[in-house]
C-alpha positions in Angstrom: 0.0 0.0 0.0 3.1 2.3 0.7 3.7 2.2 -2.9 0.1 3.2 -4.1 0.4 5.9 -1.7 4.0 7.3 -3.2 2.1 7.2 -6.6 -1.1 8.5 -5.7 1.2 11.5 -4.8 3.7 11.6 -7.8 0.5 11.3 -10.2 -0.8 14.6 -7.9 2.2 16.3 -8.7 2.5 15.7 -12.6 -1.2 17.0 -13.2 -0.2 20.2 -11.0 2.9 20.6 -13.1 1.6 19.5 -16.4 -1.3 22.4 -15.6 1.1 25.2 -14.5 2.3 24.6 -18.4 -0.6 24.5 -19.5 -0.2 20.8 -21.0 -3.6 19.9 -19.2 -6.2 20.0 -21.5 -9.9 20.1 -20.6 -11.4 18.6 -23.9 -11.0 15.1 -24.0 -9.2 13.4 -27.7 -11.8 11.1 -29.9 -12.4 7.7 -28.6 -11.2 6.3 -31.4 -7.6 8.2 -30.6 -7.4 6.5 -27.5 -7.6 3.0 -28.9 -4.5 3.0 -30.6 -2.4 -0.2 -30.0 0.9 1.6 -30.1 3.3 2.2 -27.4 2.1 5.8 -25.4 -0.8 6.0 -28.4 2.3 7.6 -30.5 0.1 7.4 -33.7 -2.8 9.1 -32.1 -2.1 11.4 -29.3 0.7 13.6 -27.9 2.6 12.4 -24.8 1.1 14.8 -22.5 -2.3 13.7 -24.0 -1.4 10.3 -23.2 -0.4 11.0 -19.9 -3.7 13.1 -19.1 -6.1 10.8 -20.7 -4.9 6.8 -20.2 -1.7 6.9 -17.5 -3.3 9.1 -15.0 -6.5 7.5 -14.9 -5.4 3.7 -15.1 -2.7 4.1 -12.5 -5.5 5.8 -10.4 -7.9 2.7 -11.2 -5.1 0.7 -9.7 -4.9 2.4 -6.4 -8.9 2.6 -5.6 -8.5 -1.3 -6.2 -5.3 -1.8 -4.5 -4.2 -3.7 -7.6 -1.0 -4.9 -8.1 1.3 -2.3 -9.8 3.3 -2.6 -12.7 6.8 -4.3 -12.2 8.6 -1.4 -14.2 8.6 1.4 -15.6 11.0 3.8 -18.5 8.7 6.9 -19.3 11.3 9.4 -18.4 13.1 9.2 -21.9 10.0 9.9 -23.3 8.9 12.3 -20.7 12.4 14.6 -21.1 11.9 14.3 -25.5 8.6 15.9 -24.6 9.8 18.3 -22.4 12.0 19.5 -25.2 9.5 19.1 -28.0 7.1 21.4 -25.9 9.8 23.9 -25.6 8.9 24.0 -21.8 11.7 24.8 -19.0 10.6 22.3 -16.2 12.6 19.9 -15.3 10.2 18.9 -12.2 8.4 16.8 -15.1 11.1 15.1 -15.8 12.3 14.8 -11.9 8.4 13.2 -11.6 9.1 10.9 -14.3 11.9 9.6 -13.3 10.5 9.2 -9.7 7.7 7.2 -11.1 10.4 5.2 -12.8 11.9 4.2 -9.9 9.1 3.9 -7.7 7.6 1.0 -10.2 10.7 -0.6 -10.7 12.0 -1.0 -7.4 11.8 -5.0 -6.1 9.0 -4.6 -3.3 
């Protein structure tokens, strides 16, 4: 449960950093966008689109059913290309990402 708890509150911290850059959106993509069978929907949505929309709300689907979370994790390379293909100045993002990295891929 510790770990749901750390990623309850990394997942709290993204969405407040991903809004301060304005990277949280408030319209929703098309359904069929978020089908895609690709790695981070890279065919149909941006990262931060994929974050918002399928990340955020399975890994908060997890917690509320104390499933078991995923044995690892490597978003952070695509986290910091993001960063940079933004054009946005925060490295907290990628701090958060990496954290989340971590977190998922440490033995518990």
């Amino acid at each position: 449960m510790q770990q749901h708890a750390e990623l309850d509150q990394l997942l709290v911290k993204i969405e407040a950093e991903m809004r301060a850059w304005s990277l949280w959106s408030a319209t929703p993509p098309a359904d069929s966008a978020l089908q895609s069978l690709q790695p981070f929907c890279i065919d149909t949505l941006s990262f931060w689109q994929w974050v918002q929309w399928i990340m955020v709300p399975r890994f908060r689907q997890m917690i509320a059913l104390a499933q078991p979370l995923p044995q690892n994790s490597d978003m952070t390379p695509m986290a910091s290309e993001a960063v940079v293909a933004s054009g946005i100045k925060s490295s907290k993002l990628i701090d958060y990402f990496s954290a989340l990295d971590q977190l998922l891929s440490a033995r518990h």
